[in-house]
C-alpha positions in Angstrom: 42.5 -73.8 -32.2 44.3 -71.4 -29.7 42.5 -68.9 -31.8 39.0 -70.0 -31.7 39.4 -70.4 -27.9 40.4 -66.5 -27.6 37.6 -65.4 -30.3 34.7 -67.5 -28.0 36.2 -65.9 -24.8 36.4 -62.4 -26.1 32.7 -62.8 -27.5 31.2 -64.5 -24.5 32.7 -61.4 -22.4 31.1 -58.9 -24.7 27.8 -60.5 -24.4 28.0 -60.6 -20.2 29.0 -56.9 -20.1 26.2 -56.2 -22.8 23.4 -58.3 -20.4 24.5 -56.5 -17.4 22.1 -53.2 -16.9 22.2 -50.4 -14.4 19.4 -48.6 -14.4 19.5 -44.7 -13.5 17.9 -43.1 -10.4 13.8 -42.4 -11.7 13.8 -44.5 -14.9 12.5 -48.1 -14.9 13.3 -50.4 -17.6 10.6 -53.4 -19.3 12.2 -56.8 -19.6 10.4 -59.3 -22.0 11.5 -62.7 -22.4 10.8 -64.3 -26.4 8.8 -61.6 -26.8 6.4 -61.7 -23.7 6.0 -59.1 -20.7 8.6 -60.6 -18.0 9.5 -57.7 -15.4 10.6 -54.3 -14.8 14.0 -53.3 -13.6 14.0 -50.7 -10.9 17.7 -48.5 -9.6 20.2 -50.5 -9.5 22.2 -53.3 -11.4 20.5 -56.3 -13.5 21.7 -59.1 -15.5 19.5 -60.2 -18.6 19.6 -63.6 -20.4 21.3 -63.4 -23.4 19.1 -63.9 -26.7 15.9 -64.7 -24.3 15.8 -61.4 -22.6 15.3 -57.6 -23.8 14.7 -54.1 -22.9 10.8 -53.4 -24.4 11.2 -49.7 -23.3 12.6 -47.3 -21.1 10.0 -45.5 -19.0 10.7 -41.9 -17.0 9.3 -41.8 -13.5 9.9 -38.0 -13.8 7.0 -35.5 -14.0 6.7 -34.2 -17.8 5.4 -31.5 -19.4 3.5 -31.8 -22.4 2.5 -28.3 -24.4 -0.5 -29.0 -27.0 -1.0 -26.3 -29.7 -4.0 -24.2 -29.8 -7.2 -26.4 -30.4 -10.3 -24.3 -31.5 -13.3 -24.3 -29.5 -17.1 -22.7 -29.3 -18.8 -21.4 -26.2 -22.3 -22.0 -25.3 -22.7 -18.3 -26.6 -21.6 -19.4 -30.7 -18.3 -17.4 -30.0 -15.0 -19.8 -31.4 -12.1 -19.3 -29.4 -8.2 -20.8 -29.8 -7.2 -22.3 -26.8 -3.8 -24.1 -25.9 -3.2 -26.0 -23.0 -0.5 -27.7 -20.8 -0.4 -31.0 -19.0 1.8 -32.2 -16.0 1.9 -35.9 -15.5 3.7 -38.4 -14.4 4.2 -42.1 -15.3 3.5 -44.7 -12.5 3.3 -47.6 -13.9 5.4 -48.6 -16.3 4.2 -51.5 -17.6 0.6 -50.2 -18.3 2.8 -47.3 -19.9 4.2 -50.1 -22.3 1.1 -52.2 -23.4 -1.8 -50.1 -22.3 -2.3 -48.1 -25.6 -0.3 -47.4 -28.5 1.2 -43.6 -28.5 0.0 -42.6 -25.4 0.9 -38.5 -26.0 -1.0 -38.5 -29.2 -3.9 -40.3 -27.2 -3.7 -37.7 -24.3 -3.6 -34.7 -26.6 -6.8 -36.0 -28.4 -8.5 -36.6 -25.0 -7.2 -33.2 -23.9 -9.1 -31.3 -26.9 -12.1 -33.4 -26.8 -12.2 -32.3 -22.9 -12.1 -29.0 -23.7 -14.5 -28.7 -26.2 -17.2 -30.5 -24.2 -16.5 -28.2 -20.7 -16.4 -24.6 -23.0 -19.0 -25.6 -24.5 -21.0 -25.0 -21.1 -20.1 -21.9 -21.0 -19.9 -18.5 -22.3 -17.3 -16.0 -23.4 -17.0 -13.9 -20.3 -17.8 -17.6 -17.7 -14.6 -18.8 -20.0 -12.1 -15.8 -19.9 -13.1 -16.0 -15.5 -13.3 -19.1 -14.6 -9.7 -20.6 -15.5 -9.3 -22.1 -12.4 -12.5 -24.5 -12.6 -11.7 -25.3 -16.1 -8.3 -26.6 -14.9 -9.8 -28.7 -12.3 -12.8 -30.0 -14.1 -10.0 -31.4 -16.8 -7.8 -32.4 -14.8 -10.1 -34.5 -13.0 -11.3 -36.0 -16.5 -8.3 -36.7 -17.7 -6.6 -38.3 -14.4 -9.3 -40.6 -14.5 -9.3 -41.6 -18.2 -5.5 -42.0 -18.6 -5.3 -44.1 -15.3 -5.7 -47.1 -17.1 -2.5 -46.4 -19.0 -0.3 -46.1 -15.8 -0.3 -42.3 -16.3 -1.2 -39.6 -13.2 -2.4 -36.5 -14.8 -0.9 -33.8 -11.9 -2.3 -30.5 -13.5 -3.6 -28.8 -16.0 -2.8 -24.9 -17.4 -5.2 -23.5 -19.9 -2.0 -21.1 -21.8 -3.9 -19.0 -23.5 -7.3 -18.3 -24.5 -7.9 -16.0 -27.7 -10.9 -15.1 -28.7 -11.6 -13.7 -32.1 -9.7 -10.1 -33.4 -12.9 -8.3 -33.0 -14.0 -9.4 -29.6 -10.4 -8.6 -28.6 -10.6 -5.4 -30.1 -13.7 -4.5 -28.0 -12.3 -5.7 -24.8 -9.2 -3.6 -25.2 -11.4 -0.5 -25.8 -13.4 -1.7 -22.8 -10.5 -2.2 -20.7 -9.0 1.4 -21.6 -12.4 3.0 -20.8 -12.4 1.4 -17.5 -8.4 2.6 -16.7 -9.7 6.1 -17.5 -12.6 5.6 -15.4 -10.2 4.5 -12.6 -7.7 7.3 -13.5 -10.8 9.8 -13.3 -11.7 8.8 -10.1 -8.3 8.6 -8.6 -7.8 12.3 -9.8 -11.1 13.4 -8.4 -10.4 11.9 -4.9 -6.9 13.4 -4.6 -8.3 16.8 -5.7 -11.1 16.3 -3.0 -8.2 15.8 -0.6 -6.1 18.6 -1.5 -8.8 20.3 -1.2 -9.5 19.2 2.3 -6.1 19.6 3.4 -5.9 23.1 2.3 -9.4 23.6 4.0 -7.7 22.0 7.3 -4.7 24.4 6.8 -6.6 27.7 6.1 -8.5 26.7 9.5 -5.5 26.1 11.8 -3.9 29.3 10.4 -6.9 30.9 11.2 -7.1 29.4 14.6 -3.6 30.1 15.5 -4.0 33.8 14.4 -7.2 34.2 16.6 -4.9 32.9 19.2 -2.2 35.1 18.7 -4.5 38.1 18.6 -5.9 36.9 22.0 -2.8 36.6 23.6 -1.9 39.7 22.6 -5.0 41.4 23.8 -4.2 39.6 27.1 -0.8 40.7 27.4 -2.0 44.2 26.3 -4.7 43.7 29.4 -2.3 42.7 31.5 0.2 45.8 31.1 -2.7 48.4 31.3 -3.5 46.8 34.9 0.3 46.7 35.8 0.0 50.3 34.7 -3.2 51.2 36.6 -1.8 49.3 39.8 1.4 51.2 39.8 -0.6 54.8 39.7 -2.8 53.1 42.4 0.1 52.0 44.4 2.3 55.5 44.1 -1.0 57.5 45.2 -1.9 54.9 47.6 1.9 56.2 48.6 2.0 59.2 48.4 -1.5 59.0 50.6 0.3 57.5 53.4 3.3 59.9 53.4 0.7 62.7 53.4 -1.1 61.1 56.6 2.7 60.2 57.8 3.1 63.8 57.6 0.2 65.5 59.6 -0.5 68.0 56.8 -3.0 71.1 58.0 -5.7 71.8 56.0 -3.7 75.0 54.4 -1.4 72.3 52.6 -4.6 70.2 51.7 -6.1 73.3 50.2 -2.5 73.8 48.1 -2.9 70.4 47.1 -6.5 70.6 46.0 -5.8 73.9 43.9 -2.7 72.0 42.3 -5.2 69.5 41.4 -7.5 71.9 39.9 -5.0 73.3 38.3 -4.4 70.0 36.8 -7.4 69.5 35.7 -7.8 72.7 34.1 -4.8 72.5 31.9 -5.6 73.0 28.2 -8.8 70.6 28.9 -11.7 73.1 30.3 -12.1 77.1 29.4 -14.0 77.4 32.5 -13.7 75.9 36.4 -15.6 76.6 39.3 -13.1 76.7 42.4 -14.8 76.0 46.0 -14.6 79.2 48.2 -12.3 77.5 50.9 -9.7 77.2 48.1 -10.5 80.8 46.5 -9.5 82.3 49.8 -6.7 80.2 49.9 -6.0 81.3 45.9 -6.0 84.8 47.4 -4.0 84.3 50.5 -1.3 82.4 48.1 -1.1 85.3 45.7 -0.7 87.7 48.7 2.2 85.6 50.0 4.0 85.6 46.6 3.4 89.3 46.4 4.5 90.2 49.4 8.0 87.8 48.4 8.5 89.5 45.3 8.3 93.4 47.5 10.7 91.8 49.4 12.9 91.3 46.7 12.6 94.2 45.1 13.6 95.9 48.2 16.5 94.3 48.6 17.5 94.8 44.9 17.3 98.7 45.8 19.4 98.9 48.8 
């Protein structure tokens, strides 16, 4: 009897520590009681009626990712493309989760592909490989409102790829190369133009700085031939004044002009006509160094 006691004990334990529930930060778990919808366990700890109570299903009140494969669609222009997209969503209510419809990712990923097909079928190729952005809003819109009565929040939607057939792609690759050399052509062109203009700008301001060395040297050369002209000006201005200083007699002026013309006539002129005042005073000078010389000679004898 002892043993029956201990076997009831031990059993009713197990089944209190089995009904006791702690449910994890972002989950939420469904409770039914005999089979119909009773609550929904939030955080924290929870005790369930044995045999009367069970979990239905545990929900995730994380956001999920859900990654379609590629569905096949036609543009307005007849061209069939392979598109795959990607969903972000979130559940918010679990119980709607539970009951609301029966494999609810199946259900989205048909709604998903019948979404797409009805918005690129609006459009062309070239509106479709553009416009990414307002296909992801148009379906996310559609499909946030659709799967709302499921207790699901469609956050975004991501068109992964879009690949149109081989030959189209094959002609947009030759199109894109053509428009890289285009690009590179013009990029060459404009830096040749602006080599161009900066050796133009150089060859100028060389040219500009040797006009300006030229000048200064034409001005320094200027300025010593007038430092040279001033300095004869100034010593015959001087030697002027000491003359005047001096009192001279016109028999030293006369010397002076026939050292002048003497001067003048050496090695430049084969012919100069001396004033009369100075050829007397030629003849009187060559008397005087006659006379020295008989002087001399004189002396020399004696």
């Amino acid at each position: 009897m002892q043993y029956v006691i201990l076997i009831l004990v031990l059993l009713a334990i197990i089944i209190l520590v089995r009904s006791i529930r702690i449910v994890q930060q972002a989950k939420a778990y469904v409770i039914e009681r005999l089979g119909a919808y009773k609550t929904t366990w939030n955080v924290g700890i929870h005790l369930k009626v044995p045999f009367i109570e069970r979990v239905a299903k545990v929900v995730s009140l994380k956001e999920q990712v859900a990654d379609f494969p590629p569905q096949p669609v036609i543009t307005k222009d007849n061209v069939t493309m392979q598109i795959d997209t990607v969903i972000y969503f979130q559940i918010t209510d679990p119980k709607m989760y539970t009951y609301g419809i029966e494999q609810p990712m199946v259900a989205i990923e048909n709604l998903a592909a019948t979404t797409l097909r009805n918005i690129i079928g609006d459009l062309e190729l070239d509106q479709c490989l553009t416009s990414r952005d307002i296909i992801n809003t148009k379906m996310r819109s559609i499909l946030d409102e659709a799967t709302d009565p499921w207790g699901i929040k469609v956050n975004r939607v991501e068109l992964k790829n879009i690949l149109p057939p081989k030959e189209i792609q094959n002609a947009m690759e030759k199109q894109m190369k053509a428009e890289r050399e285009r690009r590179e052509a013009i990029l060459r062109a404009e830096g040749e133009k602006r080599a161009a203009i900066l050796e133009a700008e150089g060859e100028k301001e060389s040219a500009i700085l040797r006009a300006d060395a030229k000048k200064q040297q034409q001005i320094l050369e200027a300025e010593g031939q007038a430092e040279a002209i001033l300095k004869v000006q100034t010593a015959t201005a001087e030697s002027i004044r000491l003359i005047n200083q001096a009192s001279p007699t016109d028999a030293v002026i006369k010397i002076k002009a026939l050292e002048a013309f003497s001067n003048a006539a050496n090695g430049r002129a084969t012919k100069i006509i001396i004033p009369s005042e100075i050829q007397g005073l030629a003849g009187l000078a060559e008397g005087i160094v006659e006379s020295v010389r008989e002087n001399k000679a004189a002396e020399s004898g004696n």
